[in-house]
TIDOBA-325823 format. One record per residue (C-alpha): residue in three letters; z, x, y. Coordinates in steps of 0.02 Angstrom, whole numbers, padded with zeros to 5 digits, always signed. Layout:
ALAZXY;...
//
This chain:
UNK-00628-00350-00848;UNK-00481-00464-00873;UNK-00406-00300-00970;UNK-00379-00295-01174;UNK-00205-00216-01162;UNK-00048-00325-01157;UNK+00041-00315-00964;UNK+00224-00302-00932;UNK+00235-00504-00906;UNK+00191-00484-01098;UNK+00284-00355-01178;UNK+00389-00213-01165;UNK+00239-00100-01213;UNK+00135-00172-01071;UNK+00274-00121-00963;UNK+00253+00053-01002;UNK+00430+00096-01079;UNK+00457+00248-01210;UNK+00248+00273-01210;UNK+00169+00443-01217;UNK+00120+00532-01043;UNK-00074+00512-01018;UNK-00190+00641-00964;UNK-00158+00629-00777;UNK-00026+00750-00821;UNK-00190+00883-00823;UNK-00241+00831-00667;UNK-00105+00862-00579;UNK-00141+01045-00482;UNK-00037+01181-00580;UNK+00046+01224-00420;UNK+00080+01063-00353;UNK+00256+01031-00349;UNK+00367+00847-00352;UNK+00363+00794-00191;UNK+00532+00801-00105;UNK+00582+00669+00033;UNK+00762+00775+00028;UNK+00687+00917+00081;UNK+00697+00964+00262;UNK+00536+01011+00283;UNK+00428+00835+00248;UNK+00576+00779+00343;UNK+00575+00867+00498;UNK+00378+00841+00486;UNK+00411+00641+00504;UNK+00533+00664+00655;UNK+00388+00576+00748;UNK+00434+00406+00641;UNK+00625+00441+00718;UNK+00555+00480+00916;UNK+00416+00360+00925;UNK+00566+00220+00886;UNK+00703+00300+00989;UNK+00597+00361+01134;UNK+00468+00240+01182;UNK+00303+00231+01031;UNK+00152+00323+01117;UNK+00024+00262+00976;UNK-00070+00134+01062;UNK-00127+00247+01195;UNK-00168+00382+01094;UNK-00284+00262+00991;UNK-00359+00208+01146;UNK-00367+00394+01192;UNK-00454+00416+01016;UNK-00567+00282+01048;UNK-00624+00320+01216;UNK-00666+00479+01156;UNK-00754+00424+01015;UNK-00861+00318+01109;UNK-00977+00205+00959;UNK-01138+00179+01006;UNK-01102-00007+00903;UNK-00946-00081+00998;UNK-00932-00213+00869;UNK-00879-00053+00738;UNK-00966-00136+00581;UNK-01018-00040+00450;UNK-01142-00160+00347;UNK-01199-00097+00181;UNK-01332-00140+00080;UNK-01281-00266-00016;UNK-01362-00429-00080;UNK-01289-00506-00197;UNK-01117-00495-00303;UNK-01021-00347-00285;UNK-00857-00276-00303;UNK-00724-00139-00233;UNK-00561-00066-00241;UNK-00413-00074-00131;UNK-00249+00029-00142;UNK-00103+00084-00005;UNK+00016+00237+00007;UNK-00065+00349-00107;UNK-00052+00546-00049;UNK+00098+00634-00108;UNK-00003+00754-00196;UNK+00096+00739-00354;UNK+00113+00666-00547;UNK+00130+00490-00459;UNK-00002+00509-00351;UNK-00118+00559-00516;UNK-00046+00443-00619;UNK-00191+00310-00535;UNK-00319+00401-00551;UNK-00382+00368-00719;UNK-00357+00185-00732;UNK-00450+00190-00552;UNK-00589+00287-00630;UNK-00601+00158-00777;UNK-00631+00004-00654;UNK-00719+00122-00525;UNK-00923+00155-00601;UNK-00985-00027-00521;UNK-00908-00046-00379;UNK-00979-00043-00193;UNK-00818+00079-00107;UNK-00639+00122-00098;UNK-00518+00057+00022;UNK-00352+00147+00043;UNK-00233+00033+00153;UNK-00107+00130+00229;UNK-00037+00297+00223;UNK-00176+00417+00150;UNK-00073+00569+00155;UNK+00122+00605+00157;UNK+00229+00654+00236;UNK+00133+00684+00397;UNK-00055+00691+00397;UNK-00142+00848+00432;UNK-00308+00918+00410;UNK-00276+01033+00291;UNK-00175+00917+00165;UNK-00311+00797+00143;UNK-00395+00947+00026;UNK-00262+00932-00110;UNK-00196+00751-00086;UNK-00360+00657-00063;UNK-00496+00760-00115;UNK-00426+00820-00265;UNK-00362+00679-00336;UNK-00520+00541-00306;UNK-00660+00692-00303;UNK-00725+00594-00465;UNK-00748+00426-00356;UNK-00932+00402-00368;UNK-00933+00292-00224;UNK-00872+00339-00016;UNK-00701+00299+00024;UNK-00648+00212+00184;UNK-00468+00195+00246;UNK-00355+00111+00404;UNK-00203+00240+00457;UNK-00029+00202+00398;UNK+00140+00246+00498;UNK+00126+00443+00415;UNK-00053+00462+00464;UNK+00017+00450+00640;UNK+00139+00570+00621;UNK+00003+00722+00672;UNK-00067+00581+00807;UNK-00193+00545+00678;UNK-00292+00714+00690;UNK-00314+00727+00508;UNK-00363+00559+00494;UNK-00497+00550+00625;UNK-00572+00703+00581;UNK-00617+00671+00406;UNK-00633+00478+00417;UNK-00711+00454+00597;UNK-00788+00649+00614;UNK-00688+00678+00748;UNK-00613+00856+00793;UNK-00571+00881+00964;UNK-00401+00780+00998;UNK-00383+00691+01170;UNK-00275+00747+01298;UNK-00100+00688+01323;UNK-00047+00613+01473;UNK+00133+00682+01524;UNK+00278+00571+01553;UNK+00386+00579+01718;UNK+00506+00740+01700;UNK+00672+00697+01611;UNK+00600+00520+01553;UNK+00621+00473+01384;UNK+00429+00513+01361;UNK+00424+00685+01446;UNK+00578+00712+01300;UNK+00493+00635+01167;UNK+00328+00731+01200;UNK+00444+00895+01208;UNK+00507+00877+01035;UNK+00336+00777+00942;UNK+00270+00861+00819;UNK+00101+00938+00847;UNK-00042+00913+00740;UNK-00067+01083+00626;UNK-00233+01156+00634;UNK-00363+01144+00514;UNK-00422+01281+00402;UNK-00620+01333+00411;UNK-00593+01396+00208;UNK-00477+01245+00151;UNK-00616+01123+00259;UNK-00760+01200+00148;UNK-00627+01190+00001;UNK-00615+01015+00039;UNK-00795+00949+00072;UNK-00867+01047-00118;UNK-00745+00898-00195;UNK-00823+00756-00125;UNK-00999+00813-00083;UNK-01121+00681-00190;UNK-01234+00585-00058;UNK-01153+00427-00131;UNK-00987+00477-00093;UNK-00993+00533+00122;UNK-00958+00399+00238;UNK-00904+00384+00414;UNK-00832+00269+00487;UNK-00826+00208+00669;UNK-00652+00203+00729;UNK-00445+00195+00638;UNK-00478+00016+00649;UNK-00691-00062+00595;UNK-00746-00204+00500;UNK-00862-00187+00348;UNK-00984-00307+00328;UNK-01044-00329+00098;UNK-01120-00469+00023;UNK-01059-00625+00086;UNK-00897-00546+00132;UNK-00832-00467+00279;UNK-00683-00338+00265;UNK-00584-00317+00427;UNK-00460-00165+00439;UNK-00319-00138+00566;UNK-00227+00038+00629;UNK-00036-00044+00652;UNK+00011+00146+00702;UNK+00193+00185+00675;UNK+00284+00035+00717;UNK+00185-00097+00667;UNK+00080-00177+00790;UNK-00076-00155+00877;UNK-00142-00126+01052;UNK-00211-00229+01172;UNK-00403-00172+01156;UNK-00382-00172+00976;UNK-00326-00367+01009;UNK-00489-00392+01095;UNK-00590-00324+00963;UNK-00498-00424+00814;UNK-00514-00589+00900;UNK-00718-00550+00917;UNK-00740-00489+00728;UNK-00652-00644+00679;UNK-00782-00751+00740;UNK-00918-00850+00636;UNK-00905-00942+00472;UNK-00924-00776+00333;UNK-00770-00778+00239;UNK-00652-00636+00302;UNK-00506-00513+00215;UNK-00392-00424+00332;UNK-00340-00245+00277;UNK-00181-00215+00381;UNK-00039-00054+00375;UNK+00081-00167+00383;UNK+00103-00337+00272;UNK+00113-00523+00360;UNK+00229-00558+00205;UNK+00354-00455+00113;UNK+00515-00469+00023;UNK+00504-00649+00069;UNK+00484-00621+00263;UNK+00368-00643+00391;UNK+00308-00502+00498;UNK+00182-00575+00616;UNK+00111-00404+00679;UNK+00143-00371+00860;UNK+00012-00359+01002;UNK+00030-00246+01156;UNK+00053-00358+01285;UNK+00053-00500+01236;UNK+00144-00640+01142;UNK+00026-00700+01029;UNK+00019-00613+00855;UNK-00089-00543+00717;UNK-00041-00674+00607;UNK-00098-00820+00736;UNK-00280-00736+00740;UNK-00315-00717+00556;UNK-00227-00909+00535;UNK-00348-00987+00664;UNK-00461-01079+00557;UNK-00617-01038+00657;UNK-00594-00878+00601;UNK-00609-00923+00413;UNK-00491-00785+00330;UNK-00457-00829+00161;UNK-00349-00661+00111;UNK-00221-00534+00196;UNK-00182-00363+00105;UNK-00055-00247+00160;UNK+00003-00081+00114;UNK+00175+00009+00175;UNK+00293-00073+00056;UNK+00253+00028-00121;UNK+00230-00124-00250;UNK+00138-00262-00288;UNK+00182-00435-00208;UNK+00084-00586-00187;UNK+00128-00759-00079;UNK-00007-00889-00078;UNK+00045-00932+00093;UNK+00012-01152+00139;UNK-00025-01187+00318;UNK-00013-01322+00411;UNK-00203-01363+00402;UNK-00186-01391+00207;UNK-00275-01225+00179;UNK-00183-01093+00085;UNK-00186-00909+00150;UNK-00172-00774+00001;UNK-00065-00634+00065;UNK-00049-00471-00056;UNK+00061-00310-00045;UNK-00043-00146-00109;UNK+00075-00012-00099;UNK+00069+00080-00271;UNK-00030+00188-00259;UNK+00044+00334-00286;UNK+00196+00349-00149;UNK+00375+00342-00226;UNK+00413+00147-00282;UNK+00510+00007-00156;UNK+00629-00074-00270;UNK+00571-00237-00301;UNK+00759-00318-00406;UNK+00825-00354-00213;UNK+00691-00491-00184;UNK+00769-00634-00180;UNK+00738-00825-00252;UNK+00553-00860-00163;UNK+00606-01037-00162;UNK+00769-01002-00057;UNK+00672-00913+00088;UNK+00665-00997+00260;UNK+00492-00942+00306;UNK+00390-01081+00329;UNK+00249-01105+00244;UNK+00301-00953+00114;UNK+00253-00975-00076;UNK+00385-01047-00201;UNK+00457-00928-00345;UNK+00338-01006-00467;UNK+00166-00941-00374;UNK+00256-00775-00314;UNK+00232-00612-00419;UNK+00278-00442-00409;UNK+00246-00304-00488;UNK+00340-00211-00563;UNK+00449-00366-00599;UNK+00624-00358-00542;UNK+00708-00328-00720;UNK+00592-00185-00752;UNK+00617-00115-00571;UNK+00820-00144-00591;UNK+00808-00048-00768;UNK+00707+00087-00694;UNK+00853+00105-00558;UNK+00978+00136-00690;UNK+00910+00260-00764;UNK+00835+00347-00608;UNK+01042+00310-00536;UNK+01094+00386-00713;UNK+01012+00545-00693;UNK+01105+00586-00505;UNK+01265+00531-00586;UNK+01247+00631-00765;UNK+01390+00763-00715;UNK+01509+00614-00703;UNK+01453+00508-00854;UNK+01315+00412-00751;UNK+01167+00407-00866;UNK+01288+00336-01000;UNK+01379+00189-00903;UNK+01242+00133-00789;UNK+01084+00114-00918;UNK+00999-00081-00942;UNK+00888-00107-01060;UNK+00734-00179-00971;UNK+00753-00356-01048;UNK+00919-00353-01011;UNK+00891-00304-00853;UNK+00772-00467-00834;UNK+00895-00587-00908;UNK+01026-00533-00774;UNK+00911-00552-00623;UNK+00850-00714-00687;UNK+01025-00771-00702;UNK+01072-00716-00519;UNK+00913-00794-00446;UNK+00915-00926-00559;UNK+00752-00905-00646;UNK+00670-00894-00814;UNK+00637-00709-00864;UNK+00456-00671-00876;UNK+00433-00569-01031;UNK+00465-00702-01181;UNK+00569-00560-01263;UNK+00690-00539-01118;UNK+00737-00732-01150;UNK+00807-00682-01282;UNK+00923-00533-01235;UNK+01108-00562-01221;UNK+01166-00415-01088;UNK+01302-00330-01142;UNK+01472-00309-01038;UNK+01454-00144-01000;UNK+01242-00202-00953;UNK+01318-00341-00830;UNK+01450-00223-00745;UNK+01313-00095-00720;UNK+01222-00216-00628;UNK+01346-00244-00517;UNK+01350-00078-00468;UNK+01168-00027-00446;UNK+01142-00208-00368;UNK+01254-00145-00220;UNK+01184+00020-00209;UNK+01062+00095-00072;UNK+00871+00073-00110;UNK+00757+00002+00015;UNK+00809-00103+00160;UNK+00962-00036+00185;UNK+00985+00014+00349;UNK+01005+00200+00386;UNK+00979+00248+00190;UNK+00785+00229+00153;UNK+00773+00405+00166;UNK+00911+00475+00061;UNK+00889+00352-00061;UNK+00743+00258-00106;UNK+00662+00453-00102;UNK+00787+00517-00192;UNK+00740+00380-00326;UNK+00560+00462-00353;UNK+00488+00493-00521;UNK+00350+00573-00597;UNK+00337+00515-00792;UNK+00296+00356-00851;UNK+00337+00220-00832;UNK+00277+00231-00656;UNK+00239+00045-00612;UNK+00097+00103-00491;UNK-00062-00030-00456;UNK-00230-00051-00363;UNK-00333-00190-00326;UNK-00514-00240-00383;UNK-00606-00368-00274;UNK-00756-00455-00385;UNK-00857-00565-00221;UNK-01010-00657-00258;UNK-01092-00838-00284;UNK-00976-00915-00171;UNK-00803-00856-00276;UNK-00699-00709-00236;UNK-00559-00637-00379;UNK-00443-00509-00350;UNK-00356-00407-00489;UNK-00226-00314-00488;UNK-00216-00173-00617;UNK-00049-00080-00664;UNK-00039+00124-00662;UNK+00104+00161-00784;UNK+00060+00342-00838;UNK+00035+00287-01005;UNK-00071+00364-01129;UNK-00140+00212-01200;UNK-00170+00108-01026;UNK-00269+00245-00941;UNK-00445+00176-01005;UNK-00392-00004-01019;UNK-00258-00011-00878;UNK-00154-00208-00898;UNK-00197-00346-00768;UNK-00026-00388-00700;UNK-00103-00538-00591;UNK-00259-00618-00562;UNK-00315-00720-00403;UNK-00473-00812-00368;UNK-00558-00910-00228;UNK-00696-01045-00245;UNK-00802-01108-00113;UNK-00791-01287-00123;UNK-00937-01411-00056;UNK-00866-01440+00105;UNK-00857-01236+00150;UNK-00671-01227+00108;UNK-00612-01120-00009;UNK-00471-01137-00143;UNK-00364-01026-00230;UNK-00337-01039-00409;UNK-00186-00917-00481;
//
């Protein structure tokens, strides 16, 4: 389990450079083209990212809309599966663009998938805007060879077609609710007068669909965007943060109940507590209290937060006041276009209180790889002008440079060996003040334009192993690689023991 093939902590190799494609590459659907965040169309599509933040965000009534309508006989919305003893599952975030990145996980997925109890996807099932009909070629295609169901919580783009494709094949829900029209001339009567309506669904693509996926092992449905999953000893707890980020009041209510009792608890959330060395508490409707205060409150015994959104791996063992530590993951690879991870800065140098020090961060892919990646990806937009030639870092190089900046110790034992050249260190320069994610105004034109479809693609997933009172969480790399696709590298391992007193401790 702990993986046989060398990770990019280890070696060049493990990082995926110069290696062979793998046979995702005959997954991928003959007419399925790159996907294209330039291109108006997925763009227009997400103009209800763009009016929800301008105009007023009409997501938490809509969810209550959805919910109302819904109507679960079981208010609690726990799904509790048969399970008795030690099991295990898979988490991943951001996954359906529909192309070579997007199939690039698949076969590692497969090799850790025959045991395990169900898949989670956390965040963002389908790009760029939900849809009934593009669940048939962006999720059922790609996992139709998951043996087990799949369960998911909403990100930002699932929103985007107010979650119609979404709740119909997650919660079996068809019919979407009325909308309640604003005052004429308010900023929601114009922001309902330019939203994007859902698309309809297809009676042939539906069929299409349902013949991918349609083992009794894999169909599942589950009670609402936002449920709780009750396995083992374990209870999972996902939450619909809609399209900006924070949940509604009802939701609120509902969180604070499932929190209750003494069974260990993970949170699956859209958006992360922790990322690039911040704190995003997760706003409630209402009110000033936060997501983070619930899932900190130690009657509530959570022991883990995973988030998707953010498209890499990152990982803060987060120390609370209490003495407890709070393990807080990013699962965003897999499959969505890759946040650059070489602008996190120096862990130790953050002002968020209670945030991990550089030494018990990770990321994945590490910032010299993700920096090298840039210059080549960079080189390619610049080639009429010379670009591929003067911006190129050799991925150890790449390391020694951010390690000098941050003022850390490369990873990789080879890159602490690398002397960058001039023209290495001047290239850094550049591409270290260039647009990629965070930059205000230009995430769209350029951490999209940045997208790639050949290896090394730096994608991931998560394996939870839960049983006999320990918990360990993997997290596998997706490089497109020929020779990883069976044996895909563990770039980090976390695990939790219960201790005699009830407590639990990481180990990492």
């Amino acid at each position: 389990m702990e993986g046989r093939t060398q990770s990019s902590r280890e070696s060049i190799a493990g990082a995926g450079w110069e290696c062979t494609a793998g046979r995702f590459v005959d997954r991928v659907p003959k007419n399925a083209k790159p996907f294209d965040w330039l291109d108006p169309k997925p763009l227009l599509e997400s103009r209800n990212d763009r009016l929800a933040r301008e105009l007023g965000d009409p997501t938490d009534d809509r969810r209550r809309a959805w919910m109302a309508q819904l109507a679960p006989a079981d208010p609690s919305l726990l799904v509790s599966l048969a399970q008795t003893g030690p099991f295990s599952f898979l988490v991943m975030g951001d996954t359906g663009e529909g192309d070579g990145s997007q199939f690039a996980v698949v076969p590692p997925l497969l090799a850790n998938a025959a045991d395990t109890a169900f898949l989670f996807i956390c965040s963002d099932v389908i790009y760029p805007a939900g849809g009934i009909d593009q669940y048939c070629a962006k999720f059922f295609d790609p996992y139709r060879d998951y043996p087990g169901p799949i369960y998911a919580i909403p990100g930002n783009h699932d929103w985007y077609d107010d979650a119609t494709g979404f709740m119909f094949w997650f919660c079996g829900e068809r019919d979407v609710p009325r909308r309640e029209p604003g005052p004429p001339f308010s900023k929601a009567w114009t922001r309902d007068r330019l939203w994007r309506k859902a698309p309809p669904g297809h009676d042939d693509v539906i069929a299409m669909a349902r013949g991918m996926r349609s083992a009794p092992r894999q169909q599942s449905t589950q009670p609402g965007p936002y449920f709780a999953i009750d396995a083992g000893e374990l209870r999972v707890v996902g939450i619909d943060t809609g399209i900006t980020g924070g949940i509604d009041r009802d939701q609120a209510a509902w969180l604070r109940e499932m929190s209750k009792g003494e069974r260990p608890k993970v949170l699956l959330t859209g958006k992360p507590i922790y990322v690039d060395g911040v704190r995003n508490p997760g706003a409630i409707e209402g009110e000033t209290g936060t997501v983070d205060e619930i899932v900190t409150d130690p009657d509530h015994h959570y022991i883990a937060v995973v988030g998707g959104d953010i498209h890499n791996y990152q990982r803060y063992p987060v120390r609370l006041g209490d003495g407890r530590t709070m393990m807080h993951l990013v699962s965003g690879g897999g499959g969505a276009f890759m946040h650059a991870t070489h602008g996190i800065g120096n862990i130790d140098r953050s002002e968020v209180a209670g945030v991990a020090s550089e030494r018990d961060f990770r990321c994945y892919p590490l910032r010299g790889d993700c920096l090298s990646r840039y210059s080549v990806l960079y080189g390619r937009k610049l080639r009429g002008v010379g670009g591929d030639k003067v911006l190129y870092i050799r991925p150890d190089a790449a390391a020694a440079i951010i390690g000098e900046r941050l003022g850390i110790e490369p990873t990789r034992p080879s890159a602490r060996e690398v002397k960058p050249t001039r023209q290495e260190r001047l290239s850094a320069e550049i591409l270290l003040r260039l647009p990629g994610r965070g930059k205000r105004g230009l995430h769209v034109p350029f951490s999209e334009w940045l997208d790639w479809n050949e290896p090394p693609m730096f994608k991931s997933f998560l394996r939870f192993d839960v049983g006999d009172g320990e918990i360990t969480i993997r997290c596998f790399a997706a490089t497109g690689c020929a020779s990883q696709e069976d044996d895909p590298p563990v770039e980090d391992t976390v695990r939790a023991q219960r201790t005699g007193s009830g407590a639990w401790e990481w180990s990492f």
